[in-house]
Every structure is written in C-alpha cells, then in structure tokens.
C-alpha positions as CSV (number, residue, x, y, z in Angstrom):
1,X,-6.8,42.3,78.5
2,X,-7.1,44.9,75.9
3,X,-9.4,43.4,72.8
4,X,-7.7,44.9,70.0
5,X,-4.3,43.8,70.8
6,X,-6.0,40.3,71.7
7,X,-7.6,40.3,67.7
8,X,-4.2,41.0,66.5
9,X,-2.2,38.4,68.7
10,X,-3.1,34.7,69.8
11,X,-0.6,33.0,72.5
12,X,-0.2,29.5,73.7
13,X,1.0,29.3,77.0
14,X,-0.7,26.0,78.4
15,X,-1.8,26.8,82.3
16,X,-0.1,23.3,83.2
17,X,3.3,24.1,81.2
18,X,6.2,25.9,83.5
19,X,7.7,28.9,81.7
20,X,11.5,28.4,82.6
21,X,14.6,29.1,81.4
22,X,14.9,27.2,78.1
23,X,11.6,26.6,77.5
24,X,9.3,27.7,74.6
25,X,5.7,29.2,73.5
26,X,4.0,30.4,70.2
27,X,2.7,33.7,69.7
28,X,1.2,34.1,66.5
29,X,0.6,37.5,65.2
30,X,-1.4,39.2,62.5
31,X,0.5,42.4,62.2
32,X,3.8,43.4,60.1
33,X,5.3,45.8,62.2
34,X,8.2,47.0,64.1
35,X,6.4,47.5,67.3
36,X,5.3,43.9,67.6
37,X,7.3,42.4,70.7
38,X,7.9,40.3,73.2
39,X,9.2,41.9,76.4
40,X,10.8,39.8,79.3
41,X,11.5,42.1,82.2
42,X,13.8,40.9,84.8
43,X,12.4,42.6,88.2
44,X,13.9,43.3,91.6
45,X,12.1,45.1,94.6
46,X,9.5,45.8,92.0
47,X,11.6,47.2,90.2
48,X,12.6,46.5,86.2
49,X,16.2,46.3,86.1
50,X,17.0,44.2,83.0
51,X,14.7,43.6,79.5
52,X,14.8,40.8,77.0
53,X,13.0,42.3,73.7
54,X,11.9,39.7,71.0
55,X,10.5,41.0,67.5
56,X,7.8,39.4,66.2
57,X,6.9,38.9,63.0
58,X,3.8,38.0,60.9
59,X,3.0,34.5,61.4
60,X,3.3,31.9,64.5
61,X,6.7,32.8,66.0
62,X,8.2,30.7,68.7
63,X,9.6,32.5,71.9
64,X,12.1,30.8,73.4
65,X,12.5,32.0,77.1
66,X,15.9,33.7,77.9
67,X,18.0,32.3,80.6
68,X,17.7,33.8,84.3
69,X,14.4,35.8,83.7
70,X,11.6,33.5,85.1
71,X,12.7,34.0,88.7
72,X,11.2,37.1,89.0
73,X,9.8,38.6,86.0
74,X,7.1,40.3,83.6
75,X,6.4,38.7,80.1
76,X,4.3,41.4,78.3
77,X,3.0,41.7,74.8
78,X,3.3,44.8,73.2
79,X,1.2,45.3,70.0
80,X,1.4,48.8,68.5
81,X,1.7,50.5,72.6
82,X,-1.3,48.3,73.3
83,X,0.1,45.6,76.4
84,X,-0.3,42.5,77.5
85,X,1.0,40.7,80.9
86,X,1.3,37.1,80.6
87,X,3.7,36.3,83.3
88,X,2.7,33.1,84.3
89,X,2.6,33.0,88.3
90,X,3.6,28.6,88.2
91,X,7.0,28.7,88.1
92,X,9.3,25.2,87.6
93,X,10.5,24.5,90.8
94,X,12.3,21.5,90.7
95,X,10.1,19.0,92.8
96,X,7.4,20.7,93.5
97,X,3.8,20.3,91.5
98,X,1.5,22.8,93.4
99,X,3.9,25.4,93.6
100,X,2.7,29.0,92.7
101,X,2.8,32.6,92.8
102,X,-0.7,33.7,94.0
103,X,-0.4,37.4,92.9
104,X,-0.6,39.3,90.3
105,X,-4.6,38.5,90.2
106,X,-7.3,41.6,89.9
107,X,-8.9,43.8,92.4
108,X,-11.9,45.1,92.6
109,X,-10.3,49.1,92.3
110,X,-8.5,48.0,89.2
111,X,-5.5,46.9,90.2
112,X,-3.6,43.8,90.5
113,X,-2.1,42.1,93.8
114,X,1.7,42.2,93.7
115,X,3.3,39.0,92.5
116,X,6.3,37.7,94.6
117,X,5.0,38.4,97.5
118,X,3.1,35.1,98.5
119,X,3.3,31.8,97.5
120,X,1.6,28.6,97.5
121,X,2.9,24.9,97.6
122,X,2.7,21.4,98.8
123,X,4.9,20.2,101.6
124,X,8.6,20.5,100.6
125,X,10.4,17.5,101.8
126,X,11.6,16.9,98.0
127,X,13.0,20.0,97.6
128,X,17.0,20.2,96.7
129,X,19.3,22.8,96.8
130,X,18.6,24.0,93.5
131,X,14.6,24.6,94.9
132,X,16.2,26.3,98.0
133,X,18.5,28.7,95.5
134,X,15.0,29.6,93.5
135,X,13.5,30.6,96.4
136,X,16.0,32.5,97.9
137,X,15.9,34.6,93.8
138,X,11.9,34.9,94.7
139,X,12.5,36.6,98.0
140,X,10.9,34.2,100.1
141,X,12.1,34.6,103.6
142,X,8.7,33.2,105.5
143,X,7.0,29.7,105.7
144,X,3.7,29.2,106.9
145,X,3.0,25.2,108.0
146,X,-0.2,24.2,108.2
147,X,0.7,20.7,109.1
148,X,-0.1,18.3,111.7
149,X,3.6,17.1,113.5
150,X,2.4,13.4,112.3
151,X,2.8,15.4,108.4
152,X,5.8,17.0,109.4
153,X,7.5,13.4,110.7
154,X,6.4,11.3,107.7
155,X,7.5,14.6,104.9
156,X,9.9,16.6,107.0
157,X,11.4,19.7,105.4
158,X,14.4,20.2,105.4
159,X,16.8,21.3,108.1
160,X,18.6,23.7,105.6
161,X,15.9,25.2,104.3
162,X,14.5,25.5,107.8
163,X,17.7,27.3,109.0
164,X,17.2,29.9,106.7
165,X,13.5,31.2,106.9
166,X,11.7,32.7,109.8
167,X,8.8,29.3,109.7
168,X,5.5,29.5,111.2
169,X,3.8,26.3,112.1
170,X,0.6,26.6,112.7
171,X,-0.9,22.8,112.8
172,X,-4.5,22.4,111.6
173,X,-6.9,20.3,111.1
174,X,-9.8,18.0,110.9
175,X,-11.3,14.5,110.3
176,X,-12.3,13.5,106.8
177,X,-15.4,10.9,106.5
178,X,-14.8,10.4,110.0
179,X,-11.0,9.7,110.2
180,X,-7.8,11.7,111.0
181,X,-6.0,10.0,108.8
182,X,-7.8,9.9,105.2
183,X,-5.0,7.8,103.3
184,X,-4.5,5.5,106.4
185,X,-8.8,4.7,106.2
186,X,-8.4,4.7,103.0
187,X,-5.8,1.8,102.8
188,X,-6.9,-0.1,105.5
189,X,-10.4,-0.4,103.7
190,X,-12.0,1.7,106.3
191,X,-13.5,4.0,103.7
192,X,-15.1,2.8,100.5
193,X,-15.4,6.4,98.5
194,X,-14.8,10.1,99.6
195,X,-17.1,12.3,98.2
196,X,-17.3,16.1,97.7
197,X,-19.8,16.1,100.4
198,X,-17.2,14.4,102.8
199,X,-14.5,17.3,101.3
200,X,-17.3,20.2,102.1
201,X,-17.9,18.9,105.7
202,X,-14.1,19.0,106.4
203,X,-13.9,22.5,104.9
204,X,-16.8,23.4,107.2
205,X,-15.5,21.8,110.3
206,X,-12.3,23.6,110.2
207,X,-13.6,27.0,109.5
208,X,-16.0,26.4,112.3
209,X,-12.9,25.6,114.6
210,X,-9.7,27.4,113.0
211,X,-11.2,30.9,111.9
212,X,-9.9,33.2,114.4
213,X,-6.0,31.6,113.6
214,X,-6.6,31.7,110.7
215,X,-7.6,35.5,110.3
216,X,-4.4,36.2,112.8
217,X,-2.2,34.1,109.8
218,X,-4.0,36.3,107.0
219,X,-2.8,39.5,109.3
220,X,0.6,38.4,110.1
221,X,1.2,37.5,106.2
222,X,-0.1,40.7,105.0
223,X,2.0,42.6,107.7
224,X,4.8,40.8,106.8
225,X,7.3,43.3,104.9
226,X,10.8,41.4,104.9
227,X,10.3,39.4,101.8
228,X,7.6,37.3,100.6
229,X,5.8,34.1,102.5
230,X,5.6,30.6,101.3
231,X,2.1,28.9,103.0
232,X,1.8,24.9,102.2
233,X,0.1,21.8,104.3
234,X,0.8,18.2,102.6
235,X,-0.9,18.9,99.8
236,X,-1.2,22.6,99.1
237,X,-4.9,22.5,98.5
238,X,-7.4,22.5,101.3
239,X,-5.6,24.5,104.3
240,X,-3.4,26.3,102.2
241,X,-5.9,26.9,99.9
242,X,-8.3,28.1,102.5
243,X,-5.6,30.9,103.7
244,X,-4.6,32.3,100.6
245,X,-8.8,32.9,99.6
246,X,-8.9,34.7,102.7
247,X,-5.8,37.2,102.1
248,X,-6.6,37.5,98.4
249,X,-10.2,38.6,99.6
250,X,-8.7,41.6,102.3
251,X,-6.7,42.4,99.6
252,X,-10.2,42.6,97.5
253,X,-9.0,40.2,94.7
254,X,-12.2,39.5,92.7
255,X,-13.9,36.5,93.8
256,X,-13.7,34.7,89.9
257,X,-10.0,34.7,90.1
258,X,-10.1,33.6,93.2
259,X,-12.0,30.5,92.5
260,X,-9.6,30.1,89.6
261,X,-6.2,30.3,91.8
262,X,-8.4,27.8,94.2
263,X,-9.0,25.1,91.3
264,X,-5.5,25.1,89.6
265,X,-4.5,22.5,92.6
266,X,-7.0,20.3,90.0
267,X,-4.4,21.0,87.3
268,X,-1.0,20.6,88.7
269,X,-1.8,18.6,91.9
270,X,-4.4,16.1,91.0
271,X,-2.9,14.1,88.3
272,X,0.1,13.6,89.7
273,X,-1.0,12.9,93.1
274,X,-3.6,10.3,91.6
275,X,-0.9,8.4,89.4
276,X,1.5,8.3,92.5
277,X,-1.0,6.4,94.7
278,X,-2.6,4.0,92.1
279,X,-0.2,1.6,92.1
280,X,-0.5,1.2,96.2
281,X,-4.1,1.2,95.9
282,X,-4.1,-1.0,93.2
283,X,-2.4,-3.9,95.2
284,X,-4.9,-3.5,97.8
285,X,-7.6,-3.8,95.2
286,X,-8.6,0.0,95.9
287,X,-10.1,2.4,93.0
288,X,-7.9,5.9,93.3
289,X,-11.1,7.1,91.4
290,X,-13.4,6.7,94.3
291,X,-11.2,8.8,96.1
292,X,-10.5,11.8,93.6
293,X,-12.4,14.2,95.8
294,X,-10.1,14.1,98.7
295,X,-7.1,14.3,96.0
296,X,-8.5,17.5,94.4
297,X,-9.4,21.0,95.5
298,X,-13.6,20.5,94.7
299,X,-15.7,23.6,93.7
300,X,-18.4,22.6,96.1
301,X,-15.9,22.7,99.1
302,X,-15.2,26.3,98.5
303,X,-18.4,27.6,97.8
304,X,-19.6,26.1,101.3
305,X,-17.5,28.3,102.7
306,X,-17.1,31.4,100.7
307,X,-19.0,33.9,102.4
308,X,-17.8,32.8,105.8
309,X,-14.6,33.5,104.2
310,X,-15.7,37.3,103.1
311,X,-16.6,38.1,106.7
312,X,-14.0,36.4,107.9
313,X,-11.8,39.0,105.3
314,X,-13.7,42.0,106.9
315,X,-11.4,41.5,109.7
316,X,-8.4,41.3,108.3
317,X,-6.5,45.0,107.3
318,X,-4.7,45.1,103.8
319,X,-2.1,47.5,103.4
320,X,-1.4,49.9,101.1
C-alpha cells in the first residue's frame, strides 16, 4: 500500500461486509482533483476487458458497486497515478458464510498470488442455482472434499453441481477430545468444554497422519490449469484451512497473511455457526461458549503446526 496515496484517501470496506452488486462503501478523500477515482475492472483470463471509473470528490463519497463486476474483478484507487487494490477476495455467495477467494495475498518476491484461482468454503449443501451460476462466472471447474461420507450423507451437495465439476473427495480426519463426532459428544453431554488445546491436538493428529495426501492435494491443485479449485470440509476451517496454508506457503505467500486468510473463518464462520447451534444447545442445557474453540479456526492450532507445514511446502512445486 503506497503511504502517500493512503494519507490522501481513507476507505471503509468492513472485512465482514460482501462487496456485491448493489452494495455500497465510503471513500473519503482529501484531494480536489480530476485524477481522483475509483476503478472497477471487470477481468476475464486475467485479463481487463471492461472498467467502471467513479470520480471522486473532496469529502466522503459513497461508491455504490456497479452491477456484474464483483464476479471477477479489480477495485483499485487511483490518487494522482499512485494505486490502490482493494478488491475484496469474500464475495456474496448466496448461502455460503466462509466462502472466499484465497489469492491475491503477497509473496515473498513481491508479488501477489493470482485471485480466482482457488477458493475456500464450507460444505455446500445450501447452495442454489444462483450459487452454482456464480461459480461457474469465477471459473471454478474443480472441488476438493475433505469430508468424511458420514458429512457428505447428513450435508450432501448437490447432484447438479456435482455433474458439472471434475470433484475430488479426499475424506479426512481425526477425533476431537476423544470423539469422532465432536457435535454428537457434544449433545449427548459427553464432553463438557473443548478447548484450544483439544483443537491443537486434532490439528497435530492429522498432520501426523494425512501429510503425504495432503502435499499430493497441494500438487494436484497447483497443477491444476483448467479453471480454478473450490477446497471445503463441513466447515471450511480446520482441513480446508490446513490445505490452503500449505499451497499458499509453495507459492511463498508471506506467513502474516497467511495467518490472516487462516483467522477470517473467526469473522464469517464463527458467529453464525455459534447462533445457529445455541438454540439446540440451549434446550439441552449446553453453553455454545464452552465450545467456541471447536467452532472457530484458533491461532494456537495453527502455530502448532506451522513449520511442519513449511517443510511440508518444500515438497510441493509452484508454478510459474
């Protein structure tokens, strides 16, 4: 981010707000000039084939997004020549609340990992043919499943979404505090609390068992050159979240944004995933709050792991 364009221009664009079609954000601006915009670039094969330009003027202006960009698309600040990408990479999928480009992050040479080419989410058994459309704009054309076939059966995707991808499903995982089933312990009173010590065990346990699929995954998705992969489990969080740490390290995404893309599950999933279960807990005289560690991505968890997850990387060839 280039600090005099930042001292002459202050945006608001909440992390947890969706920048869609219709929606809105301020950018408030210090400067009277002529060369004081708002770009939206429309992009296709990485390439720029339609722009949206927006004049700013002195004061907060509010930038309402123009219809059919958000799909796949740069939203840059330019202040006097000096730029600014905020293109936000959580995009407003219809039923999905982990759902994320995990591009467009920086590398260690300077660059930035390309953006529509992998994505994150939850399961998607509540997507709807609107969802399926969106992807289909993204490019996504691959699906990575992480789940168990007891996931898949109670959240199924669906069949036409299924019918339309090449889907890899690649079942893992592990017991949490002891059970296979953390939300059936949990409401049969078989667990009392879940804490991040119980979350970093897990992570460990399935490093120690799943490292060697999952560097042949992190190959596979990088080699993958006919559109861009979707990677999910039930949550979007743990499994998926280990996966996309280790392709962002081969690709040498610094390990700060890393972190960041790791924790934004606390953001979009977290609430929402807490609010849904506290009326079932509540009528079994449960607190969801002793179990927030299992329904988040914790920071302890992935720093157990972290450098198993760099050498882990050193196998793993980026390309070009």
């Amino acid at each position: 981010m280039d600090g005099a364009l930042l001292a002459n221009v202050k945006i608001w664009t909440p992390s947890n707000q969706y920048l869609s079609s219709g929606s809105n954000f301020e950018v408030f601006s210090q400067l009277e000039s002529d060369n004081c915009q708002v770009i939206f670039q429309r992009i296709s094969d990485k390439s720029v084939v339609a722009s949206t330009v927006i004049a700013l003027s002195k004061g907060i202006n509010r930038i309402e997004v123009p219809q059919r960009v958000p799909a796949a698309a740069n939203v840059i600040i330019n202040v006097e020549g000096l730029r600014l990408n905020i293109t936000p990479r959580r995009f407003g999928a219809t039923n999905l609340t982990n759902f994320r480009d995990v591009g467009g992050l920086p590398l260690l040479d300077g660059s930035n990992l390309d953006r529509n080419r992998y994505f994150r989410s939850e399961n998607l058994s509540r997507i709807n043919q609107e969802d399926i459309a969106f992807f289909k704009e993204l490019g996504i054309s691959r699906i990575i499943d992480l789940r168990k076939d007891e996931e898949k059966a109670i959240s199924p995707t669906p069949t036409e979404l299924l019918n339309q991808m090449t889907v890899i499903e690649s079942p893992i995982s592990s017991k949490i505090a002891g059970f296979e089933d953390g939300l059936e312990a949990i409401l049969a009173k078989k667990i009392s609390a879940i804490t991040a010590e119980d979350m970093t065990e897990m992570y460990l346990n399935i490093l120690d068992e799943y490292s060697e699929t999952l560097i042949e995954l992190a190959q596979s998705t990088i080699d993958y050159q006919d559109g861009a992969t979707l990677i999910h489990c039930t949550a979007g969080k743990d499994r998926t979240g280990m996966l996309v740490a280790l392709i962002q390290l081969a690709h040498g995404v610094e390990g700060q944004y890393i972190y960041h893309d790791y924790l934004l599950s606390n953001a979009y999933r977290t609430p929402y995933r807490m609010e849904s279960l506290r009326p079932i807990l509540s009528q079994n005289a449960i607190e969801v709050e002793n179990f927030k560690p299992y329904l988040s991505a914790p920071l302890e968890a992935l720093d157990s792991i972290f450098e198993k997850l760099q050498n882990l990387a050193s196998k793993v060839t980026a390309s070009e």
